[in-house]
Each structure stands twice: as structure tokens, then as C-alpha cells.
C-alpha positions in Angstrom: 163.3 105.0 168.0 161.5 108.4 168.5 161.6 109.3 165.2 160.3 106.3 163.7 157.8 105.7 166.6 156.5 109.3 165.4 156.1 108.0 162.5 154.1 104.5 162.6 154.0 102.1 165.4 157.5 100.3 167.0 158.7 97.1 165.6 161.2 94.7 167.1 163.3 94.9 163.9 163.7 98.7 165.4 165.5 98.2 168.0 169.2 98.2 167.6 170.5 94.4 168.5 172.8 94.3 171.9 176.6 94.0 171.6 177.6 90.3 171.8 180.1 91.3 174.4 177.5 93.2 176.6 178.3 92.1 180.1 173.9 91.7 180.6 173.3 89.5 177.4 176.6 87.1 177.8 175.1 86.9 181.9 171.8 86.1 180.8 172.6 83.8 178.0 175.5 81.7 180.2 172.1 81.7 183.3 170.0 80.8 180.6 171.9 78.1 179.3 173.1 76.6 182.9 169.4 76.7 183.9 168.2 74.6 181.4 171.2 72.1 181.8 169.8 71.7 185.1 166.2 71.1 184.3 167.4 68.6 182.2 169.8 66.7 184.8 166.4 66.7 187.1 167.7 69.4 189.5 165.3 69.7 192.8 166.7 73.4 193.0 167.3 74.6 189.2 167.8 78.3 189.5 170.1 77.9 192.8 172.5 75.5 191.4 172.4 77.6 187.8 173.3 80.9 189.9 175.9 79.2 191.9 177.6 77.8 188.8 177.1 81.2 186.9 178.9 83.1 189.8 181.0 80.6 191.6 184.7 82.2 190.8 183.2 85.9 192.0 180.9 84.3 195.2 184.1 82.5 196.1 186.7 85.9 195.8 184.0 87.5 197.8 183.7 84.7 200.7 187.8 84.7 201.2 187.8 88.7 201.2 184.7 88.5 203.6 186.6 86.1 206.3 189.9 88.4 205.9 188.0 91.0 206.8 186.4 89.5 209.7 189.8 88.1 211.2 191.2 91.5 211.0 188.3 93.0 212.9 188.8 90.3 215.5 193.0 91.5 215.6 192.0 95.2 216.7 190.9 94.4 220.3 193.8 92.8 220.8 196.3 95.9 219.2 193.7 98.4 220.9 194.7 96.2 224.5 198.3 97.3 224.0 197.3 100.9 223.3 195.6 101.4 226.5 198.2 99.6 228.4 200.0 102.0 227.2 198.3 105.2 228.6 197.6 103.7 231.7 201.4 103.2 232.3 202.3 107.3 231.4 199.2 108.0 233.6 200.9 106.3 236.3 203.9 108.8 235.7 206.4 106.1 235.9 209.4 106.1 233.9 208.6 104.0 230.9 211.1 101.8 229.5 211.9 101.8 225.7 210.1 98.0 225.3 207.2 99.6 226.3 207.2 102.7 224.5 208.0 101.2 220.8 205.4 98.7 222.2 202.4 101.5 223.2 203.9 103.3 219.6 203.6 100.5 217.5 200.2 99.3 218.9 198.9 103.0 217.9 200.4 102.9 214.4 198.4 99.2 214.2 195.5 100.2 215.5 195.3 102.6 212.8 196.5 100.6 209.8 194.5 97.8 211.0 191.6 100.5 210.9 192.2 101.5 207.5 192.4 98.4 205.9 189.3 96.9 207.4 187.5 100.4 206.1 188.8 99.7 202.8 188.1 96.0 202.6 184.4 96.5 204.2 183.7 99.0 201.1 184.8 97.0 198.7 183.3 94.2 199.7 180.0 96.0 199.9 180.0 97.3 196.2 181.2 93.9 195.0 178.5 92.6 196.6 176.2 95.2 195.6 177.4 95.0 191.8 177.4 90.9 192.1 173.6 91.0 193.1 172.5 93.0 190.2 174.4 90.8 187.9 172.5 88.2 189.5 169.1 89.6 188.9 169.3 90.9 186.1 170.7 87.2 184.5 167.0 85.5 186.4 165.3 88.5 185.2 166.3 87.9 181.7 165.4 83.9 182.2 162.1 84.7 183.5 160.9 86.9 180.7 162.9 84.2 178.3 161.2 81.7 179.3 157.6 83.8 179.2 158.6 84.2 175.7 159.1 80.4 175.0 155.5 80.1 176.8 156.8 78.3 179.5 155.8 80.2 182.5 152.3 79.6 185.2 150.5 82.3 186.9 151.5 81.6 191.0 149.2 81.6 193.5 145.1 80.3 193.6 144.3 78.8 190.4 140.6 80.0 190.8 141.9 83.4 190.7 144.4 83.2 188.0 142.1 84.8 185.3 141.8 87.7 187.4 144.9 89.0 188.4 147.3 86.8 186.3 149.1 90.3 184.8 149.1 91.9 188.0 151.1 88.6 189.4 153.1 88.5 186.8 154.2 92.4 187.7 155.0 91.5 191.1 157.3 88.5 190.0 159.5 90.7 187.9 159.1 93.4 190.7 159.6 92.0 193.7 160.4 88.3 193.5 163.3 87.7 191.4 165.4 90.4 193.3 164.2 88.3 197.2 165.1 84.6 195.1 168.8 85.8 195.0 169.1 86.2 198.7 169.2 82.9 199.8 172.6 82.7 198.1 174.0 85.3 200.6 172.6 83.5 203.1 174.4 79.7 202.1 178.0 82.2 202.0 177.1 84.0 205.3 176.3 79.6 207.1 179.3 79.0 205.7 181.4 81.3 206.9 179.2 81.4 210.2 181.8 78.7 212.5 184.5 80.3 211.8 183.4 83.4 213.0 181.9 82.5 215.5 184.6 80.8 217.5 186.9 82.8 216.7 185.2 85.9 218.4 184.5 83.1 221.1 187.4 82.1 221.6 189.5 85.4 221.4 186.4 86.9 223.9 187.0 83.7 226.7 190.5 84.3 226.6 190.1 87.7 228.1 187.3 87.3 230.8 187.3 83.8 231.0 184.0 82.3 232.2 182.5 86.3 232.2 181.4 85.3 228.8 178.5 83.3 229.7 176.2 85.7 230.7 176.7 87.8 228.0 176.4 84.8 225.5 173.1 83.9 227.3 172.3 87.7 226.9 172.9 87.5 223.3 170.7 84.3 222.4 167.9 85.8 224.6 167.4 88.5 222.3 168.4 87.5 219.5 165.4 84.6 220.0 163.3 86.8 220.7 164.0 89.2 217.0 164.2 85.2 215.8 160.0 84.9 216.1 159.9 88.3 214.7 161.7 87.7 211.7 159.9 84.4 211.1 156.8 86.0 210.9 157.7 88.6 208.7 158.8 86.0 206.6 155.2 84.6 206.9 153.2 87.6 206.3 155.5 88.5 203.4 153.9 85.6 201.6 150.4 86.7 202.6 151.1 90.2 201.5 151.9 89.2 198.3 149.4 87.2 197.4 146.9 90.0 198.8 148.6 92.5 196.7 148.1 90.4 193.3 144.2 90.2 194.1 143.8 93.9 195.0 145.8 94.5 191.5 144.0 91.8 189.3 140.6 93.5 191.1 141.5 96.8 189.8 142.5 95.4 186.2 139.4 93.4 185.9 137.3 96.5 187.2 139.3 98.5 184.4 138.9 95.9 181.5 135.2 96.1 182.3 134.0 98.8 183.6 131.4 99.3 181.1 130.1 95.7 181.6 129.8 96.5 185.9 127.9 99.8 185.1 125.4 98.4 182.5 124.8 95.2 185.6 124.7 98.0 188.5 127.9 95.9 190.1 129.9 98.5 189.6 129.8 99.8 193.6 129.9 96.3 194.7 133.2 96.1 192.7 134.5 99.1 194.0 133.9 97.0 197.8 135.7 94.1 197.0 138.9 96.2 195.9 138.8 98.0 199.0 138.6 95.3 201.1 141.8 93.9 199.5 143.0 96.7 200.2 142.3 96.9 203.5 143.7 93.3 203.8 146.7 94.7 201.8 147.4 97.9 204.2 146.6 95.6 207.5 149.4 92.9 206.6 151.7 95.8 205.9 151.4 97.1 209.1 152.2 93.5 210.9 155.4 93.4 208.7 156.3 97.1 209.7 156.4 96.3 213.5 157.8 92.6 213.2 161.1 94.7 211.6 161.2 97.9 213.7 160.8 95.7 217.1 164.4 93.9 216.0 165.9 97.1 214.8 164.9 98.6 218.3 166.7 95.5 220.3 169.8 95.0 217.6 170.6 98.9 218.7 170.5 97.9 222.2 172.2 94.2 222.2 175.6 96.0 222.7 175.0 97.7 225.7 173.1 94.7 227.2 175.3 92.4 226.6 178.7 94.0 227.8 176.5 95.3 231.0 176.1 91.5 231.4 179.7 90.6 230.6 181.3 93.1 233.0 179.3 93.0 235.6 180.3 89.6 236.3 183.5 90.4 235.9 183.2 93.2 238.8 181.4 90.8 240.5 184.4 88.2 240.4 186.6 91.1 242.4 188.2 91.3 238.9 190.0 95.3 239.1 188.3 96.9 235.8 190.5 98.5 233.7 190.1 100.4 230.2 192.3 98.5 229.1 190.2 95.5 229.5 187.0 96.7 229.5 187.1 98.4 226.2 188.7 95.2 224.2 185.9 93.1 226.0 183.0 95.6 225.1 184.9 95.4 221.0 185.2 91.1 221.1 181.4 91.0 221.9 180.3 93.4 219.2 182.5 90.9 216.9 180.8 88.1 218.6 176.9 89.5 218.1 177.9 90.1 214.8 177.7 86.2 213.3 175.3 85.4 216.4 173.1 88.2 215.2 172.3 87.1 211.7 170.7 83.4 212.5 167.3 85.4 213.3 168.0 87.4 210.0 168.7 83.9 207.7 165.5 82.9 209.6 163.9 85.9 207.9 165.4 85.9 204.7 164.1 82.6 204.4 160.9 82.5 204.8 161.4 85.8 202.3 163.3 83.7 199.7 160.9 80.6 200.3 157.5 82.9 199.5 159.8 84.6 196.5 161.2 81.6 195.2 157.9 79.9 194.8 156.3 82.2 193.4 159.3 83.2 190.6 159.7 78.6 190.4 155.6 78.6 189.4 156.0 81.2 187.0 158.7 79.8 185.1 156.8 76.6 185.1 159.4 74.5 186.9 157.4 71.0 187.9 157.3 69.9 191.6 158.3 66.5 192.5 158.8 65.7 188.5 162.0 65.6 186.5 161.9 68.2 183.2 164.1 65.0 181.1 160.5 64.5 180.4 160.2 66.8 178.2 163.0 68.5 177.2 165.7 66.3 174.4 169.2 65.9 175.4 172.3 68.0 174.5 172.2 65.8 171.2 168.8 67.3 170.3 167.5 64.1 171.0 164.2 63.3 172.9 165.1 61.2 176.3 163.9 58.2 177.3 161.0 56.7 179.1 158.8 60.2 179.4 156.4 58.9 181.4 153.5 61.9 181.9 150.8 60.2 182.7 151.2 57.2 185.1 148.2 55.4 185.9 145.6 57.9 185.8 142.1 58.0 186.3 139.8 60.6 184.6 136.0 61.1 185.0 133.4 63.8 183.8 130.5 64.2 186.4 128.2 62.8 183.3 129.8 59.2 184.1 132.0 58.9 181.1 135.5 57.6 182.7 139.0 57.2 181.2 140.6 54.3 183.4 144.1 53.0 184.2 145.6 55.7 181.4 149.7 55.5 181.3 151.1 58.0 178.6 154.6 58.7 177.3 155.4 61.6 175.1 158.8 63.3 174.2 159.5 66.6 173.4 159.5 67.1 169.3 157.9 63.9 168.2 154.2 64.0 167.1 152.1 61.9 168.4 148.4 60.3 166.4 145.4 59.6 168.6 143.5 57.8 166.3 139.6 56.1 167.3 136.2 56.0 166.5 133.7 58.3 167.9 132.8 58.4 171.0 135.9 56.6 172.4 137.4 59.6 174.6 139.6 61.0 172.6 138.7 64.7 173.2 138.2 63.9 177.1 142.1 62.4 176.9 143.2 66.1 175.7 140.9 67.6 177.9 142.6 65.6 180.7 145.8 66.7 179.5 144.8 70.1 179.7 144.0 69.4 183.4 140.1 70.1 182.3 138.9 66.8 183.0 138.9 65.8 186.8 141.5 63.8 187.9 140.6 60.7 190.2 143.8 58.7 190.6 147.5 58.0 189.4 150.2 60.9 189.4 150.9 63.5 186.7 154.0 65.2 185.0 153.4 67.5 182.9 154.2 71.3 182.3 151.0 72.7 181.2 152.2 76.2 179.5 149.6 79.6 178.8 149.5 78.7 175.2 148.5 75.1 175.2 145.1 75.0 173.2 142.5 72.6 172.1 
């Protein structure tokens, strides 16, 4: 490709065609093919349920590995129990009997295997995970630009500003929202896995201290409520940020594109203003964002300690003799029982993340809201569907008077349709209204309106 691009410019016919077994191709074509199965079934969530059945044998291996682990955790406190029952009874400098010693012995050699294994399953898990979530972006990355190529994608955010910063939008989709739209899939695992952690590590925890547990559950949801509000508005600052960050780009591009133009009129300086001002608005959300996720970082480190504080104390407080060898199992069960606690703030966040990112990446690839794609796409039989109703109803009107009234259209995906009329009749205004040039004043609409539809 250097050679030749030496030489003359870079075709597509230069570039070597990808291995039909390449694992990124057969991804994307298998997404790509399950994504449009469900925009023709009328899906409400298309790229969810097209991930889910991409992925489901490898999200489901994952889920079972991820509750194994989780269990095993929850064992150790209980081995770790036996261990310190253990020393305590050779620091007493009694004789020990030989139950108790291949007892204490055993526990050790546990603890340690049980150790091990959850070290080894915890990595694993992570670079499975790690690994599945690239696969996963890389298969909607390849449908987004896919579909951009088929002319099938919108420019997100305000329509009246689409003109100038519709590249710059569309770099921060492939940036930054495709990767954020696959979280929400973590999250469904993580809710569903989220009872049985939690009373297990409940249950195992009351078992130990009894009622002790109640202030250092009521610890737990304290803080964690309060990291809950700061999550959430990360989540909705995220969106903001966004947004600001595709007018402070599509600023600068338009500035670029014309700079000649802004020099000749003297708005060049007054250009330069309104790009620093987005900027400004830019850097000031980024700062919000930056406290609303050190703040729970700061608490998360601390929850620990709070929480078995809380825990024992009322223990001590119940004339309950404290022990290693119950205090440290205790102080174990409730980091096992923040853990699944401690991720309903985080879900919190990662939604609002996923909802702001999953918007913006379902408006670029042109999925309708509210409206079913059958539409306008033909069946597995190549076949147009039936009853496509687009227009139902609708009312159009230019502010010169001229009105289109009561219009109900259906069209279907690879037929051509004749409007045939004499002059004068509103035939140009009826495409113009398709277009969504002409103003709408009643009835419902559903159509895709792709970058390259032209009059």
C-alpha cells in the first residue's frame, strides 16, 4: 500500500480483502445480520437484543464463572474462622487434641487453595471480559460505519446545528459512544446475578453477628446513597459534555472550512469567541464530572472501615467477647456484602452513561423512535412487507397558505412509486414534506430520512 500510494492515489481495489475466517469480519457480519433481523421484527431495543444474541453462549460462560467465583469468596471467611480458632487455642498453651490440629491444618491448606483459585478465576474472568467487550465493539463499530456506508445514519443532537458540527459528531460516536452502548450489557449480567449475592453475603454475615448486621447494613445504604446522586449526575453531565464537545468541534471545523470567508467579513475574532466559549462550557462540565467520580472513589475507600466500625461496635456493645477469630471473618463477610450493594450507585451511573451513548449511537444509525423499520425494509424473502404506512394523516402547510390536507401514504422498500398531476397540485410540496422541508401541522410520521435523500 506504500508503494503504490507513492505512486498515485489509494484505491479500495488496493487493499487486500480480509480472511473470511477473520474472527472481526465473521463478528461483524453475524451483528450485522442479527441487527437487521431485529429492525425488521420491530425491536424497541435493536442493538441490545442483536448483542445479546451475538454473544449469548460467551455472556452466559462468563455469568456461571462470575457466581463461582463469588461463592467461593463468600467460603473463605468461614475456612479463615477455623484458622484463627486455631491459633487462639496454641496461644492458650493447652494441649491440643489431634481433631483440632488436622482441623486448624486443614483450614490453613484451604484457606490457601481457596485463595488461589479465586486469584485465578478473578483473572480470567477479567480478560474474558476484557477480550468479550472488544469483540463487542468492534462488531457495533463495524455496523455503525456499515450502515453510514448504506446511507442510513442521522447526525445526533440539535437539528439546527447539524450542518455545523455533523463530522465532528460523527467522530465522537465512533470515539466514545459505541464503546459506553456496550455497558449496559454488563450491567443486565451484574442485576442478575445481584440476589444471589447479595443474600448470600447476607445471610452468611447474620449468621455470625446476628442482629450486629443492621447497623452496618444501614451504614452501607447511607453511603452508598449518597455516591448514588453522584453517579446520577455524572450520568447527566456526560450527556451535556457531549453534546458541548460536538459544538466546540463543528465550531472549529466550520472556522477551518472558512476561514477565508470570516476574514474577508471581519467575523473572524467573533468566531474565535464563540469557540472559546464552548470551550469554556466544555472544560466547566468536565470539571463537575471530575468531582461527581473522585467524591465516590473517596467514600468507596472508606466504606470498609465504616461499616465494620459500625458492625462491631454493636457487637461490643451487646457484651459480645471479641475475638480475631470473629472479628476478622465479620470485617471479610461485609467486604463481600458491599461488594453487590456497592454497584447499584455504579448501574445508576452507567446508565445514565449508556442512556446519553445509546441515543446518540441509535440516532446515528437512523433507528426510528416509536415506529417499526417492517416499514421499510422487505422480508427475509426479498419481499416488500405489508401495510407501510409512512405518512398517516398528515397535515402540511407553507407559510404562503398553500396546504396539503388529510395526506395518508404507503410506500415499501424497492417498489417505485409515480406521483403523477397537473401543475400546481402539490406535488413538489409532497416531496418537500417527505423530506421533512415543509412544516408539519398534524398526523404522525414514519419515516427514515437518510443524508443522501435528494430532490
Amino acid at each position: 500500500l506504500v508503494e503504490a500510494g507513492l505512486k498515485r492515489q489509494i484505491l479500495l481495489e488496493d487493499v487486500p480483502a480480509l480472511a473470511p475466517a477473520e474472527d472481526t469480519l465473521r463478528n461483524v457480519d453475524l451483528f450485522v445480520r442479527l441487527l437487521q433481523e431485529e429492525e425488521l421484527a420491530g425491536s424497541a431495543h435493536p442493538l441490545i437484543y442483536a448483542t445479546l444474541r451475538s454473544y449469548w453462549p460467551q455472556l452466559v460462560a462468563m455469568q456461571i464463572l462470575n457466581v463461582v467465583s463469588y461463592l467461593l469468596r463468600l467460603l473463605a471467611p468461614f475456612v479463615l474462622k477455623h484458622v484463627l480458632i486455631f491459633q487462639e487455642s496454641q496461644n492458650k498453651a493447652a494441649s491440643l487434641t489431634t481433631e483440632t490440629a488436622h482441623t486448624g491444618i486443614a483450614a490453613a491448606f484451604g484457606l490457601v487453595i481457596l485463595g488461589v483459585i479465586a486469584l485465578f478465576l478473578d483473572s480470567q474472568i477479567s480478560l474474558f471480559k476484557a477480550r468479550l467487550t472488544l469483540r463487542m465493539s468492534s462488531a457495533l463499530r463495524g455496523a455503525v460505519l456499515a450502515r453510514g456506508l448504506d446511507g442510513r445514519i442521522e447526525v445526533p443532537g440539535d437539528k439546527s446545528k447539524r450542518t455545523a458540527c455533523g463530522d465532528a459528531a460523527v467522530y465522537n460516536i465512533i470515539s466514545f459512544d459505541v464503546g459506553a452502548s456496550i455497558d449496559i450489557i454488563w450491567v443486565l449480567l451484574e442485576i442478575w446475578a445481584f440476589p444471589i449475592q447479595f443474600f448470600a453475603a447476607l445471610t452468611s454475615l447474620f449468621s455470625q453477628v446476628a442482629w450486629a448486621v443492621v447497623p452496618g447494613l444501614a451504614t452501607i445504604l447511607f453511603v452508598k446513597g449518597m455516591i448514588f446522586v453522584m453517579f446520577y449526575l455524572d450520568g447527566v453531565y456526560r450527556d451535556r459534555l457531549y453534546f458541548a464537545k460536538d459544538e466546540r468541534l463543528g465550531r472549529c471545523e466550520e472556522g477551518f472550512l472558512n476561514i477565508r470567508v470570516l476574514q474577508m467579513l471581519g467575523w473572524a475574532a467573533q468566531h474565535e469567541k464563540v469557540i472559546l466559549a464552548a470551550r469554556e462550557d466544555e472544560l466547566r462540565l468536565t470539571r463537575f464530572r471530575l468531582w461527581m467520580q473522585k467524591i465516590p472513589i473517596a467514600l468507596d475507600k472508606c466504606l470498609p472501615e465504616l461499616t465494620a466500625f459500625a458492625t462491631l461496635s454493636y457487637v461490643v456493645t451487646s457484651h459480645v467477647q471479641l475475638k480475631a477469630s470473629l472479628a476478622l471473618p465479620v470485617i471479610a463477610m461485609i467486604k463481600q456484602l458491599i461488594g453487590p450493594t456497592g454497584q447499584i450507585p455504579v448501574w445508576v451511573n452507567k446508565y445514565k452513561v449508556w442512556r446519553s451513548a445509546y441515543d446518540r449511537t441509535n440516532s446515528f444509525m437512523g433507528f426510528s423512535k416509536g415506529c417499526s423499520l417492517q416499514s421499510q425494509m422487505p422480508d427475509a424473502k426479498g419481499q416488500p412487507t405489508a401495510n407501510p404506512r409512512v405518512l398517516e394523516n398528515c397535515s402540511f402547510a407553507w407559510q404562503s397558505g398553500f396546504e396539503l390536507k388529510h395526506i395518508s401514504i404507503d410506500l415499501t422498500a424497492g417498489n417505485r412509486l409515480i406521483l403523477a398531476g397537473k401543475e400546481g397540485q402539490g406535488k413538489s410540496s409532497l416531496l418537500m414534506a417527505l423530506m421533512g422541508e415543509m412544516p408539519q401541522r398534524a398526523g404522525s410520521i414514519c419515516l427514515q430520512r437518510p443524508s443522501s435523500m435528494q430532490l
